[in-house]
LUMTOR-666961 format. One line per 5 residues: their letters; for each residue z, x, y of C-alpha. Coordinates in pm, 1 decimal, decimal comma. Last residue first. Example, Ala and Ser with C-alpha at 12.3 -4.5 7.8 and 13.67 -1.06 7.14 Angstrom:
% residues 2
sa> 714,0:1367,0:-106,0; 780,0:1230,0:-450,0
//
This chain:
% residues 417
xxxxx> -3567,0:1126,4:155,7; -3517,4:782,0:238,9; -3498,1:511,3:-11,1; -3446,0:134,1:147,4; -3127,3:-64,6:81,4
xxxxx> -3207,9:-359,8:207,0; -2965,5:-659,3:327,7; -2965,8:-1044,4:281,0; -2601,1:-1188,8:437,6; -2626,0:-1540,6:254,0
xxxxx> -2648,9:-1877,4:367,6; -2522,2:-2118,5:79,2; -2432,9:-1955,9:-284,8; -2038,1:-2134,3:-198,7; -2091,7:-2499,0:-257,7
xxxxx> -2391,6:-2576,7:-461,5; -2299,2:-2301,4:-689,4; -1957,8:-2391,4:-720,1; -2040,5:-2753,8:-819,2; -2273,7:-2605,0:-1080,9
xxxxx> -2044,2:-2399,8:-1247,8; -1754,6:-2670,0:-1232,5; -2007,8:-2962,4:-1377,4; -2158,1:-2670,8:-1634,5; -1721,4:-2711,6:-1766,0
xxxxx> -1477,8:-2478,8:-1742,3; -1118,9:-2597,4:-1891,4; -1214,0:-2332,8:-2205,9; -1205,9:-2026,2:-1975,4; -891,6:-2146,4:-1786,5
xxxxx> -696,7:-2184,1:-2117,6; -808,9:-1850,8:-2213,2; -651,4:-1731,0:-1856,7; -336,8:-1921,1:-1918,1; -203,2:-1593,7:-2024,5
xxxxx> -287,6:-1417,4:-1691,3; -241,3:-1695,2:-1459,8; 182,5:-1627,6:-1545,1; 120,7:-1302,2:-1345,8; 164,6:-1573,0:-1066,7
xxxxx> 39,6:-1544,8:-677,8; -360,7:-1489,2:-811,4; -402,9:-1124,4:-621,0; 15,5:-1011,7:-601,0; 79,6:-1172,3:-943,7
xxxxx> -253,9:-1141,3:-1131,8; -305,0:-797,1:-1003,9; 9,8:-648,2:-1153,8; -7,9:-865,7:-1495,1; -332,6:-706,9:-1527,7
xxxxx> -213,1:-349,7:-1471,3; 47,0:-446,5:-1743,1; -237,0:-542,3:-1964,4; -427,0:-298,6:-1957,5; -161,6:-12,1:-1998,5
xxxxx> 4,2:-200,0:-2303,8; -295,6:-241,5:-2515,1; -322,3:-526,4:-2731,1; -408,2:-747,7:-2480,6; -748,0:-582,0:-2454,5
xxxxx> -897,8:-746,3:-2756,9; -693,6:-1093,4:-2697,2; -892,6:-1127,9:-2345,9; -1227,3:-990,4:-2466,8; -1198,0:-1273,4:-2748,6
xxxxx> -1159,5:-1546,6:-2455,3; -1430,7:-1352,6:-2283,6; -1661,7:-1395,2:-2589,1; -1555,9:-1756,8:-2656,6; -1631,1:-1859,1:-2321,9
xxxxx> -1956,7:-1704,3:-2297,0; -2095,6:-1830,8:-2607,6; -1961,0:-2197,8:-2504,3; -2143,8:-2123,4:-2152,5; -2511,8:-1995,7:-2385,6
xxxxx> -2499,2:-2349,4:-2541,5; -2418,5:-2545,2:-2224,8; -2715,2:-2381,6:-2043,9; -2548,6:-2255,4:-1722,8; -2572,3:-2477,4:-1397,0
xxxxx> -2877,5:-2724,4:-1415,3; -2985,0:-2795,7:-1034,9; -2719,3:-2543,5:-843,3; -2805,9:-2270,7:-1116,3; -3182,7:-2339,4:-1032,8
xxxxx> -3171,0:-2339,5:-694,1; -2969,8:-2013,7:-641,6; -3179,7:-1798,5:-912,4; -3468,7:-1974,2:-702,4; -3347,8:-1895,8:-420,5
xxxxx> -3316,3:-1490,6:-496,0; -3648,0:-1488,1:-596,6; -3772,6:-1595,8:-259,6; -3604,9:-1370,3:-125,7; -3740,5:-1059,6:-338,9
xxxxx> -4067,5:-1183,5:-301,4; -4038,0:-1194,6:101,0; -3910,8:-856,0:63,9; -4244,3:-689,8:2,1; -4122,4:-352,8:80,3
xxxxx> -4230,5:-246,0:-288,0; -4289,7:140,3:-230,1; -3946,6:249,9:-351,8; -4028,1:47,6:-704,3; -3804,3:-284,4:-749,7
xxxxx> -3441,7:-423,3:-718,7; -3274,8:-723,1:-712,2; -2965,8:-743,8:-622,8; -2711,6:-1072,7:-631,4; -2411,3:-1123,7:-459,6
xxxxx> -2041,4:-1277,2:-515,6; -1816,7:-1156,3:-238,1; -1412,9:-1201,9:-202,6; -1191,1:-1413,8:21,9; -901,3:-1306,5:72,0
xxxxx> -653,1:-1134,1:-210,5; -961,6:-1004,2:-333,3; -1208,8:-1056,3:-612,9; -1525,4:-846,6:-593,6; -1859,5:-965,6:-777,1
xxxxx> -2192,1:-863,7:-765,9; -2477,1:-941,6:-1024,3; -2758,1:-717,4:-1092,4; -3107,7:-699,0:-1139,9; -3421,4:-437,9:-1270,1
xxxxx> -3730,9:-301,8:-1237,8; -3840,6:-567,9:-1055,0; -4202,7:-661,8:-932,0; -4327,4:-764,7:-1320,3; -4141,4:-1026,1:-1289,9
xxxxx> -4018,6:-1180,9:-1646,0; -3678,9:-944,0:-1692,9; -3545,4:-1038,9:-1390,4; -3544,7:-1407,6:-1455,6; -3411,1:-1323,4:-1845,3
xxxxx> -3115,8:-1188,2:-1653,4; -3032,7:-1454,5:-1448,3; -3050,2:-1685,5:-1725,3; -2781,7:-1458,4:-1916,8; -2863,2:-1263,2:-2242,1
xxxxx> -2745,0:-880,4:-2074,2; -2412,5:-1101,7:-1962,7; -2382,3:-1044,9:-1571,3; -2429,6:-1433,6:-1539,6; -2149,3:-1538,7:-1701,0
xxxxx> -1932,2:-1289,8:-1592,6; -2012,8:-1378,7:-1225,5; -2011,6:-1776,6:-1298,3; -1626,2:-1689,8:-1455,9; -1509,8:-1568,0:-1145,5
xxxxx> -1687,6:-1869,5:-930,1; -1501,4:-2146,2:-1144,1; -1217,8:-1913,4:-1108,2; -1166,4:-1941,1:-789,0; -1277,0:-2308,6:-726,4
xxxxx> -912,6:-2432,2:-711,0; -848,0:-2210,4:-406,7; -553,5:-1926,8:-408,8; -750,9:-1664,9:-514,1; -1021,4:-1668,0:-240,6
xxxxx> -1319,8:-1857,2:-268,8; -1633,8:-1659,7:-321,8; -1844,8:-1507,3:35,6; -2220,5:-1497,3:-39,9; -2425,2:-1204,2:-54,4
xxxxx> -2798,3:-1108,2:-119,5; -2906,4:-784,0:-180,5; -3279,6:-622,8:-203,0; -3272,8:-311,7:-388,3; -3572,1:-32,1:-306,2
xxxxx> -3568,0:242,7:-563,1; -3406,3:564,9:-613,5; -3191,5:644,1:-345,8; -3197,5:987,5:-218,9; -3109,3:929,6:96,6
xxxxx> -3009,9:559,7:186,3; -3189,0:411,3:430,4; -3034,7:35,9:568,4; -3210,6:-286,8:688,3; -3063,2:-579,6:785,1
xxxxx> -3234,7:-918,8:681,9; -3162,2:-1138,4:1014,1; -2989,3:-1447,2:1050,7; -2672,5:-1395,2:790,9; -2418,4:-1234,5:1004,5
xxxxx> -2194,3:-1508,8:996,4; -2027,6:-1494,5:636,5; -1724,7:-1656,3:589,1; -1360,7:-1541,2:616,2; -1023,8:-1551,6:534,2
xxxxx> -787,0:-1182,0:514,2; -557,4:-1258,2:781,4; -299,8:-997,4:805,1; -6,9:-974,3:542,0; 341,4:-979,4:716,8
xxxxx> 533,5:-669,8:829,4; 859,4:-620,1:583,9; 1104,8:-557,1:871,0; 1457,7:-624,2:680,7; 1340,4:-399,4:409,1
xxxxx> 1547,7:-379,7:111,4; 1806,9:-150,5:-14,2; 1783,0:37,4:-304,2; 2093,4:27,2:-506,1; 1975,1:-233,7:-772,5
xxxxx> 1680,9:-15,7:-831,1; 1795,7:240,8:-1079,4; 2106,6:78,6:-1238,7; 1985,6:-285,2:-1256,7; 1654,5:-204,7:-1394,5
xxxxx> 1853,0:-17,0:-1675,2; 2066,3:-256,7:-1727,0; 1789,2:-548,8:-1732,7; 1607,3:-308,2:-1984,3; 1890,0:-323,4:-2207,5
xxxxx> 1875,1:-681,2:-2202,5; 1476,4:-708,5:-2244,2; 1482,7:-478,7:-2527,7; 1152,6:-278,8:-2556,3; 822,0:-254,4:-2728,0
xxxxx> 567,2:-243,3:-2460,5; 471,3:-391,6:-2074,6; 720,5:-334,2:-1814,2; 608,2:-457,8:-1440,9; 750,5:-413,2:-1159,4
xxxxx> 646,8:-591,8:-842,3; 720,5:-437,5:-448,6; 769,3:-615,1:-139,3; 1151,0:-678,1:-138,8; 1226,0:-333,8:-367,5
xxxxx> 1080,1:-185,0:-86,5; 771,8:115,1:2,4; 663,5:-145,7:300,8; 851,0:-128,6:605,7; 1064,6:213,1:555,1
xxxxx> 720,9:372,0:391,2; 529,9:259,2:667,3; 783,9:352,5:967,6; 837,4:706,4:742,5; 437,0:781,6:777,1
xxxxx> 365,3:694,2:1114,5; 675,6:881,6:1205,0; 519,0:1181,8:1016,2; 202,5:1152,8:1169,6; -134,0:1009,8:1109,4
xxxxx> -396,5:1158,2:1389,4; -585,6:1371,9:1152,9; -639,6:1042,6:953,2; -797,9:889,1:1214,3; -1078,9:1136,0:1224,3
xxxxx> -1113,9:1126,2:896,3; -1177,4:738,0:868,5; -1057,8:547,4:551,9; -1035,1:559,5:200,4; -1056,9:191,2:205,0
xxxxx> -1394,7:166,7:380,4; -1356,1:-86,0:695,4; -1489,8:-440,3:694,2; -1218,3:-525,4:449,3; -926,5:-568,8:733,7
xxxxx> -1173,0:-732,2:978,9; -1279,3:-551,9:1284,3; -1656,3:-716,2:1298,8; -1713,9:-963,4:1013,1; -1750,9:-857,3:692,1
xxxxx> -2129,3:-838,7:568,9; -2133,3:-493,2:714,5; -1856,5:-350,7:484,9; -2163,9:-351,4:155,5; -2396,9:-130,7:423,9
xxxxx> -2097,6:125,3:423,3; -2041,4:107,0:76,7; -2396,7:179,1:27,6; -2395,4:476,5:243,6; -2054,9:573,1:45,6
xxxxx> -2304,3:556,0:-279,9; -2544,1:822,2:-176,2; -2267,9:1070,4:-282,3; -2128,9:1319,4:-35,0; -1939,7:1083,9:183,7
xxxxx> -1753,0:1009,2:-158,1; -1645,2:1437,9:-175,0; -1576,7:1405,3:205,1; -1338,2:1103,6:140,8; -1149,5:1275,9:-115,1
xxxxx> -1122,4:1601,2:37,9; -953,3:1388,5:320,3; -717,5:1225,9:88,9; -610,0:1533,2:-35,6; -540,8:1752,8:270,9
xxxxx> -379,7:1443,4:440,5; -116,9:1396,6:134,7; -62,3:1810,6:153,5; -2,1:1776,7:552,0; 194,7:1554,3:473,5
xxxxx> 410,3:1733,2:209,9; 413,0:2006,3:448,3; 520,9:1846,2:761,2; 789,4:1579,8:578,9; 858,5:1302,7:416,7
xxxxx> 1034,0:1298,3:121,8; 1029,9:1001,8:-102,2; 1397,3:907,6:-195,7; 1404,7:551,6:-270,0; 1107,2:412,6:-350,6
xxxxx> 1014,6:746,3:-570,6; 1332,2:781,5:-734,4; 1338,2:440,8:-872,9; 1003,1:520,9:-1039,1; 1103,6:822,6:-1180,2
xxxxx> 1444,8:670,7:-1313,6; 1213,6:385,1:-1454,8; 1007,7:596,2:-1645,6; 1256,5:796,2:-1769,9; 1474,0:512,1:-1868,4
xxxxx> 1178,8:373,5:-2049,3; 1114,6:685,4:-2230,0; 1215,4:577,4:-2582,6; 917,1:309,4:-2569,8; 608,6:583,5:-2563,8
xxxxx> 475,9:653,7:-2249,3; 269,5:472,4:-1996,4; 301,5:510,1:-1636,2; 115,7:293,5:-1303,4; 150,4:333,7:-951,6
xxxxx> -3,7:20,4:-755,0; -61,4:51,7:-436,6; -225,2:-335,6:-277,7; -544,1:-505,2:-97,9; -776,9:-254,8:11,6
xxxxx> -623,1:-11,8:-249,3; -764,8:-207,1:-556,3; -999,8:52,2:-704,4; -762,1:321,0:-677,8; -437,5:313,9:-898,5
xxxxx> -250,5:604,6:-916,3; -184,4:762,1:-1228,5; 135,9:875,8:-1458,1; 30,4:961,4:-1874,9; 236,5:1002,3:-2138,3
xxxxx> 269,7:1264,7:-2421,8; 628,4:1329,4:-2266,2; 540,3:1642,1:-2076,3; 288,9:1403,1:-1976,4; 546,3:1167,7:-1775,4
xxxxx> 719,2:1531,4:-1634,6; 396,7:1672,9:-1464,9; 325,6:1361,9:-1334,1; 684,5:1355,6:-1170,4; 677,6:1733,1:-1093,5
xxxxx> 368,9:1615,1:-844,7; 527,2:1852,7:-556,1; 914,2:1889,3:-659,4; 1129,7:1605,9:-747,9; 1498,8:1502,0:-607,7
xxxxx> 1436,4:1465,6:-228,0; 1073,3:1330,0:-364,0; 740,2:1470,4:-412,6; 353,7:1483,8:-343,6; 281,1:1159,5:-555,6
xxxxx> 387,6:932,7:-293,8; 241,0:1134,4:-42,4; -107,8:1053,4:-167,9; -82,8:647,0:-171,8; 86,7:711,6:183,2
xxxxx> -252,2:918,3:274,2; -444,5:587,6:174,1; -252,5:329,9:311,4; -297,6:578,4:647,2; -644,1:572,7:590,3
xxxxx> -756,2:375,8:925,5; -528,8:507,4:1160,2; -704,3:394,5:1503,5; -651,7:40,3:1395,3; -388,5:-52,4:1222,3
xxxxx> -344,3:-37,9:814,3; -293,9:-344,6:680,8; -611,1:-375,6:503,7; -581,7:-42,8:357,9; -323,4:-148,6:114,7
xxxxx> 32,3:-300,0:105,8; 188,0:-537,0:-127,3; 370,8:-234,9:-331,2; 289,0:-186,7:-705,0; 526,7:-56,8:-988,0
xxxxx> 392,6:-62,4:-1289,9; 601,7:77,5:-1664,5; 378,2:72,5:-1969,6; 569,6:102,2:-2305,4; 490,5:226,7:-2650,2
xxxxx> 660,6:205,0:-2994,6; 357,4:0,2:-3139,6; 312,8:-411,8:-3192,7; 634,9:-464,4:-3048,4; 514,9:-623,6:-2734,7
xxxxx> 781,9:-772,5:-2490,0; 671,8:-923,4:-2163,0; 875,9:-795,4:-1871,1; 827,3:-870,4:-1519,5; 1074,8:-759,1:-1189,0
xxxxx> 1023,9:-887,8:-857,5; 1238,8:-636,2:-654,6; 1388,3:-904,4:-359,5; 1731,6:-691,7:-281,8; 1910,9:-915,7:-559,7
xxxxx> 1719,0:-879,5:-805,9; 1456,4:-1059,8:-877,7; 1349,1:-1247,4:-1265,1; 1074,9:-1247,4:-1505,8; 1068,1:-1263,1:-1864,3
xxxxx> 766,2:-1306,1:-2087,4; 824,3:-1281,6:-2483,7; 525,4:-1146,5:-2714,5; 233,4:-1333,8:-2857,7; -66,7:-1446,2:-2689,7
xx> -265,1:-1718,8:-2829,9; -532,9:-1759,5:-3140,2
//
């Protein structure tokens, strides 16, 4: 079994990194554009300005009124979103419709690099909306968490603040904060796009050609910050209440290998493994009769990520020494015997057949294309993926283990009411 479909990728001449992979399977199209810029390069004291630039992107152009382009994609029984989940590291805009509307698409697109208007009522509009958004998370018990999550990063580093960002910083974002950043950063020379569907690679080159080959690149494109680290805070078991939390969760957390190391996906494929309902970590929850119940963490970033586990047990259990101790024996015995070979052939095979499931759908996979690119370096990782899966031996999981599940941040979440 193996991917079928075409792959094409080229630049134009202002830098716009352009991918195609054909897939005629139906008569629809998905049409990304993502920009390398998220919350982590925002500066300090305007924490959230990746985040209201995110929001005045879809408030309207020279050419388009307030969210007329959204409006406009469904009129065509598409759909036009923002992506959210990955805004620490990168925008992404993403648009599916069906395959006649690729000039559409990509005359939207084109408009909104090139002609976004900026001014005090569309800001104040982008401001208005990310700041609802922020007080309707501050009102769920999970921001707390997000805020105890950030604590494992080390003091001002990009991903040690919350990606939404701060209110009171975001009262302060201006216009000229707002046209430097999109001058800088909305470019053809720091953006990816992505076509996914049943369409003509030639007459999409002409069409590429014709809407973005105008737009002039950036000759100020700000470089990424730093975005290594390791875990120092890992001493003392840090405490935080949460109100209205259910239970008491113990977490442990160890920093994974970015993207760019050789162990990446070693680690990647450990979390899947071991978040599998059959897994070894999960029959080790299942036989203390102290949890009520476990979970495996994982977030890949374009720096180094976290890989954690939680263990979690009845609001009066403040017994944490248990909950440790548990912890290193999940540790010990995955550095000792790794996965049982049996259960890691299972695995492979289900996440290989997970892989061909959702590449039948253009939206998924052009969003994947997106990440693999900017997060791996080369949307190409995406179809060797299976390959990847099947190259992992118990040697890999076990060497990762041994190498990265070494002094953890431990934290509490502790129910308050």
């Amino acid at each position: 079994m193996s991917f079928d479909g075409d792959k094409h990728d080229y630049y134009l001449p202002n830098g716009l990194k352009v991918i195609i992979y054909e897939k005629h399977t139906h008569p629809t199209i998905a049409v990304n554009v993502a920009y390398d810029i998220g919350s982590h390069d925002d500066p300090m004291g305007k924490k959230g300005l990746a985040h209201v630039m995110s929001r005045l992107m879809e408030e309207g152009s020279n050419n388009y009124k307030r969210k007329e382009h959204l409006a406009i994609v469904e009129s065509t029984g598409g759909q036009s979103e923002l992506t959210w989940w990955q805004l620490e590291d990168y925008i992404e805009f993403r648009n599916t419709s069906t395959s006649d509307n690729l000039e559409l698409l990509l005359k939207l697109e084109s408009d909104r690099m090139s002609s976004l208007l900026i001014d005090s009522e569309s800001l104040k509009n982008a401001k208005t909306d990310a700041i609802v958004k922020i007080e309707e998370n501050m009102e769920d018990s999970f921001w707390e968490i997000t805020v105890a999550i950030h604590s494992v990063y080390p003091n001002n580093h990009p991903y040690s603040f919350n990606r939404v960002g701060s209110l009171d910083d975001i009262e302060t974002i201006s216009i000229d904060d707002c046209q430097k950043t999109y001058d800088n950063y909305f470019t053809p020379n720091n953006a990816i796009l992505v076509i996914v569907g049943d369409i003509d690679p030639l007459d999409s080159f002409n069409l590429i050609t014709k809407y973005f080959g105008h737009i002039e690149p950036s000759e100020s494109l700000p470089e990424n910050p730093n975005l290594r680290w390791e875990i120092t805070k890992n001493k003392n078991l840090h405490v935080f209440e949460i109100k209205n939390w259910p239970m008491t969760s113990y977490i442990e957390f160890f920093s994974s290998p970015n993207p760019q190391n050789e162990d990446y996906w070693a680690m990647d494929f450990l979390s899947t493994v071991l978040r599998m309902s059959s897994s070894s970590f999960n029959k080790f929850v299942s036989s203390k009769d102290y949890l009520s119940d476990g979970w495996v963490y994982y977030d890949g970033k374009l720096g180094n990520g976290l890989f954690g586990f939680a263990l979690e047990s009845d609001a009066t259990n403040t017994n944490y020494t248990k909950h440790q101790n548990a912890v290193k024996k999940i540790v010990e015995n995955l550095n000792k015997n790794g996965i049982d070979e049996s259960f890691l052939k299972v695995a492979i095979n289900k996440e290989k057949m997970n892989l061909y499931r959702r590449n039948y759908h253009v939206e998924w996979t052009a969003r994947n294309l997106v990440r693999h690119e900017i997060i791996q370096g080369d949307y190409r990782t995406y179809f060797d993926r299976a390959q990847l899966y099947e190259n992992i031996t118990n040697k890999d999981i076990k060497r990762v283990a041994k190498k990265y599940l070494v002094n953890g941040y431990k934290f509490v979440l502790n129910p308050i009411k």
